[in-house]
Structure formats: C-alpha cells, structure tokens
OpenMM code with the backbone's topology and positions (N, CA, C; nanometers):
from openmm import Vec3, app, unit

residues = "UNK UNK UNK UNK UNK UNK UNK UNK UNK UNK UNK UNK UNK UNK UNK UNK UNK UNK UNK UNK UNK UNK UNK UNK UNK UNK UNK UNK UNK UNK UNK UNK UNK UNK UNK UNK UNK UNK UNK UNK UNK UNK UNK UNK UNK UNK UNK UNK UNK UNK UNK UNK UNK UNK UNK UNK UNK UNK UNK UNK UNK UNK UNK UNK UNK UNK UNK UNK UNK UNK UNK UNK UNK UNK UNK UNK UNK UNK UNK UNK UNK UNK UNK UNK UNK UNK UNK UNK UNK UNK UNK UNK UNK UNK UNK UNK UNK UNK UNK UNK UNK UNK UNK UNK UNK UNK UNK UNK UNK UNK UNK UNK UNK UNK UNK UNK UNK UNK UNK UNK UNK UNK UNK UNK UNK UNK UNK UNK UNK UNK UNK UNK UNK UNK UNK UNK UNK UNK UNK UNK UNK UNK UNK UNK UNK UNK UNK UNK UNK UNK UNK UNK UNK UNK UNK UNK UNK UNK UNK UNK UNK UNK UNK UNK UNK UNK UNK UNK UNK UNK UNK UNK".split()
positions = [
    Vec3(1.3745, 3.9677, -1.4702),
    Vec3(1.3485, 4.0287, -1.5971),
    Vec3(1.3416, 3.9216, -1.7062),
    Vec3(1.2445, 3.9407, -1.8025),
    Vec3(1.2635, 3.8062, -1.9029),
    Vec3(1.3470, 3.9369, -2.0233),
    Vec3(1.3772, 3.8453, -2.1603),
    Vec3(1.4737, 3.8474, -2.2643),
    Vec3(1.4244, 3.9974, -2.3130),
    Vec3(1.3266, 4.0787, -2.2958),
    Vec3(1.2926, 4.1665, -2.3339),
    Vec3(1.3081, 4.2722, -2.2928),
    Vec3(1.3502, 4.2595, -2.1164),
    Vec3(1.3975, 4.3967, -2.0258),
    Vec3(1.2334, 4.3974, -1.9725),
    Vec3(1.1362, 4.3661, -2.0218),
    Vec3(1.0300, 4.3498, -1.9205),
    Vec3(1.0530, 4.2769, -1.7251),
    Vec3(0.9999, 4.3278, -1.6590),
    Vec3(0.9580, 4.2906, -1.5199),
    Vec3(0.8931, 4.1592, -1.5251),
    Vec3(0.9282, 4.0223, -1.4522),
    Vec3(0.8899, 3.9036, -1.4956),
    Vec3(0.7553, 3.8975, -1.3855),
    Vec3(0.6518, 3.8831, -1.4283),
    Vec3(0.5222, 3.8729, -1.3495),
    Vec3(0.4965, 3.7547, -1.2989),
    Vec3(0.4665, 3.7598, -1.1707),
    Vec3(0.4577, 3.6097, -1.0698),
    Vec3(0.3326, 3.6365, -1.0101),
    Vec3(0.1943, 3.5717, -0.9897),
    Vec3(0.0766, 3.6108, -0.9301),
    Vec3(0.1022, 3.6114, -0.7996),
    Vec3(0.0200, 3.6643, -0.7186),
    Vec3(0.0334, 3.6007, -0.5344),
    Vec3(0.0285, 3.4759, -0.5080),
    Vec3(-0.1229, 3.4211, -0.5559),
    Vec3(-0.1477, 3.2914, -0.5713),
    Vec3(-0.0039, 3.1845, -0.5595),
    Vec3(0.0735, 3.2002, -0.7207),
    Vec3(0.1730, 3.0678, -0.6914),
    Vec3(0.2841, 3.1216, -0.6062),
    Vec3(0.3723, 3.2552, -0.6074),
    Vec3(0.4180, 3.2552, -0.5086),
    Vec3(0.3799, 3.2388, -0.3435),
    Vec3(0.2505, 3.2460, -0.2822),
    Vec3(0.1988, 3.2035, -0.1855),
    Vec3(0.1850, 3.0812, -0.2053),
    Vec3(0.1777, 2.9222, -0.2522),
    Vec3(0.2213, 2.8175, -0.2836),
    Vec3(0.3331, 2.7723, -0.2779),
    Vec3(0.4181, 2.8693, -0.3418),
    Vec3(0.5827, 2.8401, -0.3245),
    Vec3(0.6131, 2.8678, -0.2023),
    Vec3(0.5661, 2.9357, -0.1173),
    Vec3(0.6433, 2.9755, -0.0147),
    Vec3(0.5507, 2.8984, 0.0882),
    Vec3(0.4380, 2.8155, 0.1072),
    Vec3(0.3675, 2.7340, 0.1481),
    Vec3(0.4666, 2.6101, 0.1517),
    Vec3(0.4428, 2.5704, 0.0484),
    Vec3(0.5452, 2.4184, 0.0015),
    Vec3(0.6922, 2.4453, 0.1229),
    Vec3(0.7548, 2.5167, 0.0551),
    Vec3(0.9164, 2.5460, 0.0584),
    Vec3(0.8783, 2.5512, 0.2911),
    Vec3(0.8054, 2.5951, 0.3280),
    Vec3(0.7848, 2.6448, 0.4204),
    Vec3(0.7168, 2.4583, 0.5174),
    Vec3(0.6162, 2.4066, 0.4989),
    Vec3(0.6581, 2.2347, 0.4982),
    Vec3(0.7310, 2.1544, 0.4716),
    Vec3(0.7917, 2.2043, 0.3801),
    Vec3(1.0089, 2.1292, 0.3594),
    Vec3(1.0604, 2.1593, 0.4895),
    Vec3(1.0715, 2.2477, 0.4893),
    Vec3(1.1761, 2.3114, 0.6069),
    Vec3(1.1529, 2.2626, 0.7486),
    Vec3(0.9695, 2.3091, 0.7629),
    Vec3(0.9471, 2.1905, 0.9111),
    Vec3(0.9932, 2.0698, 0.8919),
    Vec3(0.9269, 2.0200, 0.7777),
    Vec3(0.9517, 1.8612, 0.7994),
    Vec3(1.1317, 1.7937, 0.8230),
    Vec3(1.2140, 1.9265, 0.7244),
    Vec3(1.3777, 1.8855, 0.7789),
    Vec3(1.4269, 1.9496, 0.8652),
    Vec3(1.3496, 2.0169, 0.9797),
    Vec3(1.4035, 2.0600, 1.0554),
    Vec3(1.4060, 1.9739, 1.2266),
    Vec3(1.2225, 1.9367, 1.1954),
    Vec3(1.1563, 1.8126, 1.2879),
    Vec3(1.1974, 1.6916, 1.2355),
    Vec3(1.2509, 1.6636, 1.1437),
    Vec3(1.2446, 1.4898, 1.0849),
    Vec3(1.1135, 1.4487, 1.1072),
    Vec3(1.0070, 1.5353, 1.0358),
    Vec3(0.8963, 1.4756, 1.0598),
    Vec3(0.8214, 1.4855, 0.9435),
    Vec3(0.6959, 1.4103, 0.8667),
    Vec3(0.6645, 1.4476, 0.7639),
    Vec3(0.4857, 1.5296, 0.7893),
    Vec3(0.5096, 1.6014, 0.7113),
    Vec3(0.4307, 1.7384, 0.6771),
    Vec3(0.2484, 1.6254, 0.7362),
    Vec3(0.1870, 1.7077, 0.8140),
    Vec3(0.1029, 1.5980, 0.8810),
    Vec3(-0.0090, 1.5509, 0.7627),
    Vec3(-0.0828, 1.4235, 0.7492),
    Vec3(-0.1838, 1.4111, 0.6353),
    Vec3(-0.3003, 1.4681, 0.6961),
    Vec3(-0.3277, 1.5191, 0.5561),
    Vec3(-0.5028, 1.6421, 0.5501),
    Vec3(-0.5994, 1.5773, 0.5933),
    Vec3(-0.6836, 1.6377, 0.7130),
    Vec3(-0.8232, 1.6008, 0.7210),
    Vec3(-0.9303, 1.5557, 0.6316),
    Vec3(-1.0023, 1.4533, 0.6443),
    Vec3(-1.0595, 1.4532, 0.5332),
    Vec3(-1.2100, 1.5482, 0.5539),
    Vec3(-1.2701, 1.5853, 0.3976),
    Vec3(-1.3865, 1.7064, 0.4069),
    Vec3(-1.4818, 1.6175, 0.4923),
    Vec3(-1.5950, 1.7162, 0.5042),
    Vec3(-1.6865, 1.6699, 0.5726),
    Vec3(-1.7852, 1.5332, 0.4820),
    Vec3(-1.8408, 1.4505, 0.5082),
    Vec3(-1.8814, 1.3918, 0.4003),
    Vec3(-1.7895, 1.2799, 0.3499),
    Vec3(-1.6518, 1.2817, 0.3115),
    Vec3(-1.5967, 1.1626, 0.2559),
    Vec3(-1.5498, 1.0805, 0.3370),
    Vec3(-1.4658, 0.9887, 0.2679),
    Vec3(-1.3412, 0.9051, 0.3264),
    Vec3(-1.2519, 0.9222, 0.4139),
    Vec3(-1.1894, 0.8873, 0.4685),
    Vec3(-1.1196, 0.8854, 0.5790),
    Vec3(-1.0015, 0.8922, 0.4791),
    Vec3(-0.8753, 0.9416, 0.5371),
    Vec3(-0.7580, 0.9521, 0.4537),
    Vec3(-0.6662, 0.8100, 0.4901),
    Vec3(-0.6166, 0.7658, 0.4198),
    Vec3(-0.5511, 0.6457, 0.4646),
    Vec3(-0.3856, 0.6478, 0.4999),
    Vec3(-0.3369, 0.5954, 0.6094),
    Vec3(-0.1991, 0.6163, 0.5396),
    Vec3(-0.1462, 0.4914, 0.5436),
    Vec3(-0.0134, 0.5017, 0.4595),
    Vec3(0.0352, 0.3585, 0.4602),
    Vec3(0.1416, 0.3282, 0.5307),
    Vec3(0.1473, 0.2483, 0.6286),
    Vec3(0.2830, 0.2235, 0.6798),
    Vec3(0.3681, 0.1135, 0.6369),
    Vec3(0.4808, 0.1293, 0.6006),
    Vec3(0.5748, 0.0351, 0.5784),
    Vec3(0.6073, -0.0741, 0.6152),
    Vec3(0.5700, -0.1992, 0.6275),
    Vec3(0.6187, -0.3219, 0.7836),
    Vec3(0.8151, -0.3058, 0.7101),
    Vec3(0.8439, -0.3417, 0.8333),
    Vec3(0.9699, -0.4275, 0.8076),
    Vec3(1.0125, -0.5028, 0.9415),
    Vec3(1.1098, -0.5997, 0.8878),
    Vec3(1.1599, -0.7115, 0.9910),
    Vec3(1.1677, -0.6225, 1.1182),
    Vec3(1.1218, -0.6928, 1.2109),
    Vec3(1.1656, -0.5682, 1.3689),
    Vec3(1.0352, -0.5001, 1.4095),
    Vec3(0.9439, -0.5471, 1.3792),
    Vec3(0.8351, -0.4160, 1.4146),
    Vec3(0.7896, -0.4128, 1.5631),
    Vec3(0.7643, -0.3090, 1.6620),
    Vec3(0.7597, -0.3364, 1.7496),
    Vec3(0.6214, -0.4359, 1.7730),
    Vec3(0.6405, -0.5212, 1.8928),
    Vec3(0.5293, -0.6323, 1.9389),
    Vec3(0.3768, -0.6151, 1.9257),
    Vec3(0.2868, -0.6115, 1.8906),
    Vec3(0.1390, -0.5538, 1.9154),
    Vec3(0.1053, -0.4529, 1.7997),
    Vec3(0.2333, -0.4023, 1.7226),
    Vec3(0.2035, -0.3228, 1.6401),
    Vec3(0.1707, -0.3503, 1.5155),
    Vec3(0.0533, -0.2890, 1.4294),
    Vec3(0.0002, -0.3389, 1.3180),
    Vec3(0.0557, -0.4272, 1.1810),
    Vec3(0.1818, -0.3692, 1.1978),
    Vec3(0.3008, -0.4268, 1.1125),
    Vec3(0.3156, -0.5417, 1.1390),
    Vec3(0.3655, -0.5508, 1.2772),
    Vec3(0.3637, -0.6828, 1.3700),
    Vec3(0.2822, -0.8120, 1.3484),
    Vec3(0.1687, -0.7474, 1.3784),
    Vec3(0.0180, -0.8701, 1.3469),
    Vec3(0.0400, -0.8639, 1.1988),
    Vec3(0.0268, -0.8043, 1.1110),
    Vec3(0.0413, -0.8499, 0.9705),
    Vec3(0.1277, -0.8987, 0.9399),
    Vec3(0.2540, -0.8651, 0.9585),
    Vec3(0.3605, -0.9791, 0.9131),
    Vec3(0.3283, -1.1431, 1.0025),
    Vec3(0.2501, -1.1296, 1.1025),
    Vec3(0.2180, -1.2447, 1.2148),
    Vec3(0.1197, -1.3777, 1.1024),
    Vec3(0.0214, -1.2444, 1.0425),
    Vec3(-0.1047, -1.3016, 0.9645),
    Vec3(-0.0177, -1.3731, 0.8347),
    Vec3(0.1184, -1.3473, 0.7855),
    Vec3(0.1273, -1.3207, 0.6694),
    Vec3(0.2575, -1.4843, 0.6431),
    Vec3(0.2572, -1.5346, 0.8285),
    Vec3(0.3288, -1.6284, 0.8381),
    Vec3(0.5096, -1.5815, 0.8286),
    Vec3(0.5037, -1.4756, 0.8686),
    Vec3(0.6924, -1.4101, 0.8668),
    Vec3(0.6949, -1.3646, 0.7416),
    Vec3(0.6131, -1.3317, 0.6198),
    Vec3(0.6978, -1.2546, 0.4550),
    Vec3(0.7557, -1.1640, 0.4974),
    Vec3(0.8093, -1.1411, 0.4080),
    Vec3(0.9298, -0.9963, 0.4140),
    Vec3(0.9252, -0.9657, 0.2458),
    Vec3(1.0274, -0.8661, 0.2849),
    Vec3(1.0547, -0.7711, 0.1473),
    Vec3(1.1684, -0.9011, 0.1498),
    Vec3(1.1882, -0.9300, 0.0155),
    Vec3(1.3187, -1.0030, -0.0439),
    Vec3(1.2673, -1.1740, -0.0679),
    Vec3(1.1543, -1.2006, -0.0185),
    Vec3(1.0955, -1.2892, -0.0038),
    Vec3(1.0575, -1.3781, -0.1341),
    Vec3(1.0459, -1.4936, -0.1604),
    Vec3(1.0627, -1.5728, -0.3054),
    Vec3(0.9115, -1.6355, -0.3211),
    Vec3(0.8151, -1.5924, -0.3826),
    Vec3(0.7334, -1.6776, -0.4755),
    Vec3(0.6740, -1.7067, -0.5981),
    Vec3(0.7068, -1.8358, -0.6361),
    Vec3(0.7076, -1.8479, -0.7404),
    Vec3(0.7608, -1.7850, -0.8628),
    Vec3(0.8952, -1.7603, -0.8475),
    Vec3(0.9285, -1.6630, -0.9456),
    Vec3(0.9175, -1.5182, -0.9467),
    Vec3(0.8228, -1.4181, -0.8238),
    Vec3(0.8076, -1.3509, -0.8016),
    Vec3(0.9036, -1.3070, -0.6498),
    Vec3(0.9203, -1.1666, -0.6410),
    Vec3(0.9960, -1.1620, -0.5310),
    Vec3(0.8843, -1.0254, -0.4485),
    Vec3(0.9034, -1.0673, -0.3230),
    Vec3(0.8005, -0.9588, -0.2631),
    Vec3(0.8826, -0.8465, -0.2507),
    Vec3(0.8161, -0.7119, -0.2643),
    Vec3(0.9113, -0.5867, -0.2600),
    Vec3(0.8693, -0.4931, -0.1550),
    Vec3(0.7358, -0.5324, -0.1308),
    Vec3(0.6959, -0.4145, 0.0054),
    Vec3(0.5951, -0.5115, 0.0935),
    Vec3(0.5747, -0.4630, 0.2412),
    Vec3(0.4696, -0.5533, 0.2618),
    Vec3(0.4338, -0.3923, 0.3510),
    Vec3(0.3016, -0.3714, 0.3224),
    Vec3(0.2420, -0.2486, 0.4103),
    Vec3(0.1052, -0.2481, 0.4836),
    Vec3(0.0806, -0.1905, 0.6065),
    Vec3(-0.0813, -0.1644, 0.6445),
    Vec3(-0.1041, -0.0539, 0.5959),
    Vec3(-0.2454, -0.0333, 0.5103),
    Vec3(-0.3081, 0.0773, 0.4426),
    Vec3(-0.4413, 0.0622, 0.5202),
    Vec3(-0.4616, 0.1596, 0.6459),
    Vec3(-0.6283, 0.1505, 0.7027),
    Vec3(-0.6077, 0.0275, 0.7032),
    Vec3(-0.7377, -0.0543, 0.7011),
    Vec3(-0.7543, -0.2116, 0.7099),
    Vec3(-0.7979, -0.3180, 0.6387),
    Vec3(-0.6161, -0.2533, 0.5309),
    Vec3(-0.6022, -0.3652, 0.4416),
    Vec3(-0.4411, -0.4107, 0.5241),
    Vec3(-0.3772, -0.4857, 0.4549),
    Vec3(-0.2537, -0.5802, 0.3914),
    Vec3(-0.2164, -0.5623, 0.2615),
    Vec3(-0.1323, -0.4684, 0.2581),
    Vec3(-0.0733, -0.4720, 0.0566),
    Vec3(0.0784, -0.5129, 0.0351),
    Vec3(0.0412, -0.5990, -0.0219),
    Vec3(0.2339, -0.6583, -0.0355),
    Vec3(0.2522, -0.6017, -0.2222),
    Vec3(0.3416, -0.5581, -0.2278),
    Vec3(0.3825, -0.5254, -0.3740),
    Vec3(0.5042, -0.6406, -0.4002),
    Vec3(0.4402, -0.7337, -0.5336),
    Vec3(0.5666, -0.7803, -0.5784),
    Vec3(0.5806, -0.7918, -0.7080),
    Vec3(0.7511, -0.8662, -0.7486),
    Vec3(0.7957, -0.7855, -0.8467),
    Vec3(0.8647, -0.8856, -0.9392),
    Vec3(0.8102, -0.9310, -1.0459),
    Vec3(0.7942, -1.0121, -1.1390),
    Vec3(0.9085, -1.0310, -1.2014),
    Vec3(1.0093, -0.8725, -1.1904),
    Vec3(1.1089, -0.8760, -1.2886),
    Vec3(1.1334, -0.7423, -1.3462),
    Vec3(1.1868, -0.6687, -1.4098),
    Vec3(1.2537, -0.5764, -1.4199),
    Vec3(1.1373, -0.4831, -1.4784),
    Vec3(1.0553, -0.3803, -1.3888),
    Vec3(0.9485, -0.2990, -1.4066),
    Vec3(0.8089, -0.3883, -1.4286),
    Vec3(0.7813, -0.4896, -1.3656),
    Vec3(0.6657, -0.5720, -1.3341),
    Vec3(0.6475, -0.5569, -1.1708),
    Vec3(0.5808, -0.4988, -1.1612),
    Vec3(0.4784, -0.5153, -1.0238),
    Vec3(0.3442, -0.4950, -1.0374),
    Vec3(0.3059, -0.5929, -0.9557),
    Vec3(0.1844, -0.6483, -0.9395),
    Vec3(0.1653, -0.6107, -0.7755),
    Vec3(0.0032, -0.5371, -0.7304),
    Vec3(-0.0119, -0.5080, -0.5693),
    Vec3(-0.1163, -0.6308, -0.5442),
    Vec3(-0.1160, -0.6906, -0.4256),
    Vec3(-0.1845, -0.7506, -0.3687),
    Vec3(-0.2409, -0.7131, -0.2257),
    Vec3(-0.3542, -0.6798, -0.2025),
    Vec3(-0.4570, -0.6776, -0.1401),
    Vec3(-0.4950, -0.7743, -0.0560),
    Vec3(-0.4267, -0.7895, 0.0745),
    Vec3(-0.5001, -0.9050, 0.1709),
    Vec3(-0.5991, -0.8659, 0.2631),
    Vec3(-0.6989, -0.9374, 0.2279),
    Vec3(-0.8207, -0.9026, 0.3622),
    Vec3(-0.9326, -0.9880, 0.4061),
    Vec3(-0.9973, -0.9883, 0.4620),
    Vec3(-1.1148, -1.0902, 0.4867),
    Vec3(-1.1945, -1.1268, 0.4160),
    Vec3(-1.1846, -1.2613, 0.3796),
    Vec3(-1.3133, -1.3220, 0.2605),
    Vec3(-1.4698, -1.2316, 0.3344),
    Vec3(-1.5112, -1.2487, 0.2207),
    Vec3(-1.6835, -1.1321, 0.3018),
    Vec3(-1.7679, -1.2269, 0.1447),
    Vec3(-1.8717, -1.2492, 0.2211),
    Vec3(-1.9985, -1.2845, 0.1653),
    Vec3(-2.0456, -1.1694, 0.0577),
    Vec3(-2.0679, -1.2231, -0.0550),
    Vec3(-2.1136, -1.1054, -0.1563),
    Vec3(-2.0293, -1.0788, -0.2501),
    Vec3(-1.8677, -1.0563, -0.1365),
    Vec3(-1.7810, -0.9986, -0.2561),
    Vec3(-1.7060, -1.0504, -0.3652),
    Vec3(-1.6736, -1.0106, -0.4759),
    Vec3(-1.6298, -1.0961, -0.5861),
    Vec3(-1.5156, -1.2183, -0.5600),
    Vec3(-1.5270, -1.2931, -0.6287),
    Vec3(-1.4124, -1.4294, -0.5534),
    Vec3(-1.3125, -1.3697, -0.5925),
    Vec3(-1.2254, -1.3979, -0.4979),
    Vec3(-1.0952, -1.3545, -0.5167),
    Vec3(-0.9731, -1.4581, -0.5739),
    Vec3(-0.8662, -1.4375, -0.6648),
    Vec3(-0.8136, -1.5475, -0.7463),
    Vec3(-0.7036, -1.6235, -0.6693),
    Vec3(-0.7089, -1.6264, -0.5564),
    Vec3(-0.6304, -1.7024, -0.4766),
    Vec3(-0.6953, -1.6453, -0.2850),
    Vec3(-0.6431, -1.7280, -0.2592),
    Vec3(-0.6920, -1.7189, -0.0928),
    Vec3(-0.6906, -1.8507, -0.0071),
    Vec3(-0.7164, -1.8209, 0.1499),
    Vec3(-0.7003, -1.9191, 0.2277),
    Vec3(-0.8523, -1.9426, 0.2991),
    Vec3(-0.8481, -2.0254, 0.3746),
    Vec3(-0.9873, -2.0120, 0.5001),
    Vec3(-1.0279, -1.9254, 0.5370),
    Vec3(-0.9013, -1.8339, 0.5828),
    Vec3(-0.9076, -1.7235, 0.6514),
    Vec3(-0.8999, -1.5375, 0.6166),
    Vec3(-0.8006, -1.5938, 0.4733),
    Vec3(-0.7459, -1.4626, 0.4014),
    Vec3(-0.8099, -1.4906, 0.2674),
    Vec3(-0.8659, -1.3684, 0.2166),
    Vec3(-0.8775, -1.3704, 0.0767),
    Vec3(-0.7451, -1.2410, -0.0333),
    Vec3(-0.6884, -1.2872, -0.1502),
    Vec3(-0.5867, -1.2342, -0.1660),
    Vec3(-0.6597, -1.1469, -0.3092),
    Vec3(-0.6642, -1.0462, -0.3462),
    Vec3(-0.6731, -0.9573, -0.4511),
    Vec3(-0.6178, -0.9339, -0.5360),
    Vec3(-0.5672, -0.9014, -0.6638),
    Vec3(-0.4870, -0.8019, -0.7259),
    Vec3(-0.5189, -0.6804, -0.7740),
    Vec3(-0.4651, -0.5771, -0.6980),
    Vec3(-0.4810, -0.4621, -0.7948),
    Vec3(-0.4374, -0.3885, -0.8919),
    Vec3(-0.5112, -0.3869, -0.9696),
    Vec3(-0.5500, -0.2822, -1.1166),
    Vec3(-0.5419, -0.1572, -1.1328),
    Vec3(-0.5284, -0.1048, -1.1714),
    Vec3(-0.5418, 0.0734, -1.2497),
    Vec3(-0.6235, 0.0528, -1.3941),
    Vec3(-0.6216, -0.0785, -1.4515),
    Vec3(-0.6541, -0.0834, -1.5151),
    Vec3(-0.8098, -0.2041, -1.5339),
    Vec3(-0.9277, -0.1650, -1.5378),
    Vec3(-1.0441, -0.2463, -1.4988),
    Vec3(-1.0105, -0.3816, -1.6322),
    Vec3(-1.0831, -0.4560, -1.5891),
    Vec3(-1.0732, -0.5464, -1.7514),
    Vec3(-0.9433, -0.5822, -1.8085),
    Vec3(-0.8714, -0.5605, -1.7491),
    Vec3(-0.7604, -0.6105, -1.8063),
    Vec3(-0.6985, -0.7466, -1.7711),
    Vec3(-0.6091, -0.8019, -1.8780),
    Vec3(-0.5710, -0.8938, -1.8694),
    Vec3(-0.4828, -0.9626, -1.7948),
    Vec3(-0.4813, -1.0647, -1.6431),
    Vec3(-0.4121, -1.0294, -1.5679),
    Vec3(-0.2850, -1.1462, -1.6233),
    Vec3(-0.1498, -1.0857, -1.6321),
    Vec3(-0.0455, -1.1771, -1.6459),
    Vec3(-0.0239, -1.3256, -1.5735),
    Vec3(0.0375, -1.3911, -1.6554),
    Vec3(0.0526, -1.5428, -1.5948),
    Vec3(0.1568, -1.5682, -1.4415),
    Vec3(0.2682, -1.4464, -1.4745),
    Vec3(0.3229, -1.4564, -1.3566),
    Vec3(0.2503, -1.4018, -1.2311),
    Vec3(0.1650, -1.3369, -1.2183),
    Vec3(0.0753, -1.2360, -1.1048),
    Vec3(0.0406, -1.3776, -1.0604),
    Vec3(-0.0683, -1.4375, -1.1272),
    Vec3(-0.1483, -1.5139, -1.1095),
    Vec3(-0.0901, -1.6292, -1.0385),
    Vec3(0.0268, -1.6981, -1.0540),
    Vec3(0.1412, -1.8036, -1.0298),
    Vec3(0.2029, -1.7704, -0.8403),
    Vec3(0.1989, -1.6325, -0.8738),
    Vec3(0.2857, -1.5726, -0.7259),
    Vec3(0.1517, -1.5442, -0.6667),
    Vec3(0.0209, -1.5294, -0.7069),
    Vec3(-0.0618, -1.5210, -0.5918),
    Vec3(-0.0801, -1.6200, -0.5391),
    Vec3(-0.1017, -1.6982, -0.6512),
    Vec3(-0.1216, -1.8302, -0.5686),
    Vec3(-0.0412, -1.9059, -0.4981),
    Vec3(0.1009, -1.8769, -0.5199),
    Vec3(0.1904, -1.9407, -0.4510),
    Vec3(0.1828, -1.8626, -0.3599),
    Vec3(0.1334, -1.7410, -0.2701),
    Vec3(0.1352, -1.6407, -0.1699),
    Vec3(0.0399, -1.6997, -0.0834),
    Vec3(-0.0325, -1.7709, -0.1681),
    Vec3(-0.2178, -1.8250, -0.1141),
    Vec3(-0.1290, -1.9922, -0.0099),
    Vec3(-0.0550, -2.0538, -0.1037),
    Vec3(-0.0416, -2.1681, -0.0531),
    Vec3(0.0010, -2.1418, 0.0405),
    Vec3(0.1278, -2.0646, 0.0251),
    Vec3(0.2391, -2.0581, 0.1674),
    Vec3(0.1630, -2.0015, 0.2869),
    Vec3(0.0478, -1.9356, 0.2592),
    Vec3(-0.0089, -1.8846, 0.3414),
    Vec3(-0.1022, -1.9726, 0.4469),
    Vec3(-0.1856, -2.0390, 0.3346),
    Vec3(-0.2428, -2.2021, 0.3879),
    Vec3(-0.1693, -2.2966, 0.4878),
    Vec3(0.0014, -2.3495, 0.4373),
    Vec3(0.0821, -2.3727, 0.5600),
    Vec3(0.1038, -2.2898, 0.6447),
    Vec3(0.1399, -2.1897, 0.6592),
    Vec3(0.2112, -2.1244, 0.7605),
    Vec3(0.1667, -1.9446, 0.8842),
    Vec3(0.0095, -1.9282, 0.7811),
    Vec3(-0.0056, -1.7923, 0.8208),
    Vec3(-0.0719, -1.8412, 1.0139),
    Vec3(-0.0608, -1.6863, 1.0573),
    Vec3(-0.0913, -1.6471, 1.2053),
    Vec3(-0.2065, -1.6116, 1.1870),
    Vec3(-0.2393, -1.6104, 1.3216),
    Vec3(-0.3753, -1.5575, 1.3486),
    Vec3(-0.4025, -1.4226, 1.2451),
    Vec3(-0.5438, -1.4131, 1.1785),
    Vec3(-0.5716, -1.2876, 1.1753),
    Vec3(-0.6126, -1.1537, 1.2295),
    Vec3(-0.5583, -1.0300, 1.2126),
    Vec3(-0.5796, -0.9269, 1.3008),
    Vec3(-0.7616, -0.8723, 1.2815),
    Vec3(-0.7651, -0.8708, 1.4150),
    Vec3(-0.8882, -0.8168, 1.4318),
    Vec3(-0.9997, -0.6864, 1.3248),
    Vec3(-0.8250, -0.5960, 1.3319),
    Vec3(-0.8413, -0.4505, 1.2623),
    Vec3(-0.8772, -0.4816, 1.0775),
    Vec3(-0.8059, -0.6047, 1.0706),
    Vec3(-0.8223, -0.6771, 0.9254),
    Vec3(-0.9733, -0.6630, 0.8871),
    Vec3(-1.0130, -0.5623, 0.7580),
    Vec3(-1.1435, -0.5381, 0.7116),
    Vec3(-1.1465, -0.6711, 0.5622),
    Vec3(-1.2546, -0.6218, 0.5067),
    Vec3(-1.3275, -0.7125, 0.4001),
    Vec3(-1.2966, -0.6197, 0.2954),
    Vec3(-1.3082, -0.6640, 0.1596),
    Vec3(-1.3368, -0.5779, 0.0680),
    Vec3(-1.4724, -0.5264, 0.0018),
    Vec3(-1.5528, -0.6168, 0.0607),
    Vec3(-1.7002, -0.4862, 0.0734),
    Vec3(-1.6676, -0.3836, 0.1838),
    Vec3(-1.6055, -0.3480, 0.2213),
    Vec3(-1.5890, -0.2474, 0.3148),
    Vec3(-1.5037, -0.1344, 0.2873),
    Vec3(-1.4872, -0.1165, 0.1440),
    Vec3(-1.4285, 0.0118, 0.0845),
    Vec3(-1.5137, 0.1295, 0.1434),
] * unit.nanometer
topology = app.Topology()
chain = topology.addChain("A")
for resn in residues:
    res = topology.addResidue(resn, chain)
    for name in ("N", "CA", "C"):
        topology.addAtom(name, app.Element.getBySymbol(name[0]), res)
C-alpha cells in the first residue's frame, strides 16, 4: 500500500525481471557457478569473456601462455612507478590494468604488431603495447606513458614465446 491507502501497482514486465534476476542469483549460489554469457545476435560480435590470469595457472592454459608471453608479470608487479593490478585474456587480446596511485588506472592492451595499424606508444619485436581510452583525444598522462614503456623494456629482456591465439589490433 503506498501513504494514501491506495494498492501499490507493480507491472508484470518488472516483476517478471525481478523474479528472472533473483531466480539466476539463486542458480548461480546454489551451483557456484556464474549465470552463463548471452549468445551473441545473429550478425554481430562474438561476446568476449575475460579471464583473470593469476600465479598457478594450469600448464597450456591461456593464462599460462600469457603470463609465459608477458615474461612471469603478475598482479603486485613494479613498473616504473606503476604497479600492475590485473593481468587478463579477453578473446585474443592481453589486458594488464595498472595502477599509478590512488584511483589512477591506466588498461593496456597487448597484441600483435599488424601492418596498417596505428603505432603503438611502446612495444617489442614481437608485442605491440596499447593504452586504453574511454576517452578518444585525450591527453595521455606522463605516468601511463613511463610504465608502458617500462612494460615494453622488461618485456624486450625477458618476454616468452608468443601465443598463437594472440590477435592484432586490426582485428577488432
């Protein structure tokens, strides 16, 4: 009832939503599993998902070869003043998120240099390194720029083979 003694009106619509939602909670804490990702329509993109690397990944597994490609980084990892905070496979990229300092992060994008595509502001022989934006044109900070490149060097000494599955960025 709302403040008036009126009957409080709820459409089907959002209660069929609510009880949708509330109803994928429950699988997902009942399976410890998460609610499966949506097909994509006919016509678009493929849906991507992202997996998490961390230290330990099993042998052969994508995590695996990327942390392999990436020369051992980890989350907690030091460059240049920057500290790495995630390292993930998204489809067939490499995205390490790192973190400048108290609400500074900067994503980086590792993938195969490709003919055509815009130079990228740090990179190796083998890897070209990105930063991504939300914002086009914008001005990229001095520390981003410092930790890519220090991501680029360490990478120059020390990275692994690259993974096969590893795409380009003309290949959005």
């Amino acid at each position: 009832m709302d403040p008036n003694g009126r009957a409080a009106r709820t459409s089907h619509r959002s209660r069929l939503g609510w009880l949708l939602g509330l109803g994928l909670l429950a699988a997902a804490a009942t399976t410890g599993a998460a609610p499966p990702a949506p097909e994509p329509a006919p016509g678009r993109a493929e849906v991507r998902v992202m997996e998490r690397c961390e230290v330990g990944e099993p042998e052969g597994s994508r995590c695996a070869e990327a942390r392999l490609a990436l020369g051992g980084l980890a989350r907690g990892d030091r460059l240049d003043g920057a500290t790495v905070a995630e390292v993930a496979v998204v489809g067939d990229r490499i995205q390490l998120t790192l973190a400048g300092g108290p609400g500074e992060l900067v994503g980086v994008e590792v993938v195969r240099p490709a003919p055509g595509a815009p130079p990228p502001p740090a990179g190796t022989s083998t890897l070209a390194l990105y930063l991504r934006s939300d914002v086009p044109g914008a001005i990229t900070p001095a520390w981003q720029l410092g930790a890519v490149q220090a991501l680029a060097d360490r990478l120059e000494r020390s990275s692994g083979p690259v993974p096969a599955w590893l795409g380009t960025l003309g290949a959005r």
